[in-house]
C-alpha positions in Angstrom: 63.7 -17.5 -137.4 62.1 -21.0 -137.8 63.7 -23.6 -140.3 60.5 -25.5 -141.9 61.7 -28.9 -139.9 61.6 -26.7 -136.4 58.3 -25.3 -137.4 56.8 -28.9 -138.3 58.1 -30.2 -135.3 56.5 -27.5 -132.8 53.0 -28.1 -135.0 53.6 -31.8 -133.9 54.4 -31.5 -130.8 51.5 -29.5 -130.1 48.9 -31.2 -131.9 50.5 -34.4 -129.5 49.6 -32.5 -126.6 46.8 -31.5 -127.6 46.0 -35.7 -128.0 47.3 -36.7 -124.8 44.7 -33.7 -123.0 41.2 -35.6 -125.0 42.7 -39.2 -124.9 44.8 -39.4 -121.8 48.4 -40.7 -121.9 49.7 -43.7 -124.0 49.2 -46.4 -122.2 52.4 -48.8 -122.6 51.8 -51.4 -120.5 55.0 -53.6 -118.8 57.8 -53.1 -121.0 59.7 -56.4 -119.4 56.5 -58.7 -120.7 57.2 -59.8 -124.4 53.9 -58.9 -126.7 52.1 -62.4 -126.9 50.8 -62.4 -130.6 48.0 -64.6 -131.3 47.1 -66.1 -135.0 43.8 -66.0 -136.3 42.7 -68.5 -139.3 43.7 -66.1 -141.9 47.2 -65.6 -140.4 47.3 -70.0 -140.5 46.4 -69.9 -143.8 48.7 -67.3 -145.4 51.9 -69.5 -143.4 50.7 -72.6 -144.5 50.5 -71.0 -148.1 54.2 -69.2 -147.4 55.8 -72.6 -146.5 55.7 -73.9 -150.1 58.3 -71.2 -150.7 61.7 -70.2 -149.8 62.5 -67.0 -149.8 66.3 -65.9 -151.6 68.5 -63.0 -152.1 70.6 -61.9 -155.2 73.9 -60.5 -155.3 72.7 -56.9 -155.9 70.2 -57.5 -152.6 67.0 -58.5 -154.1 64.6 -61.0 -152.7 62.9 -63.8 -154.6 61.1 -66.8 -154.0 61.2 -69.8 -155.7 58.6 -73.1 -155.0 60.4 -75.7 -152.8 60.9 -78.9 -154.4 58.7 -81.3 -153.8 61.3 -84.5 -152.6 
């Protein structure tokens, strides 16, 4: 008898297969290259807006940020 987790992983598995047979197989590429990420304008723009902040972290393990001070 199937548990629920065995019978949602066969579904997946199949409907994976079923992928790879219309799309082909995942292409990964050369694992030993590092990814090169590029930044568009709107990535600049958001860091340049992030840098006026500095980001902190409570005792109980929450995160904050607070303005830097302008000196």
């Amino acid at each position: 008898m199937m548990k629920n987790g065995d019978k949602f992983l066969n579904r997946f598995m199949h409907a994976t297969e079923k992928a790879q047979k219309v799309f082909g197989p995942a292409d990964r590429g050369d694992m030993s290259i590092p990814v090169a990420h590029h930044h568009d304008d709107l990535e600049e723009s958001g860091q340049e807006q992030l840098s006026h902040y500095e980001q902190h972290t409570d005792s109980e393990g929450h995160h904050y940020a607070e303005r830097k001070s302008e000196a």
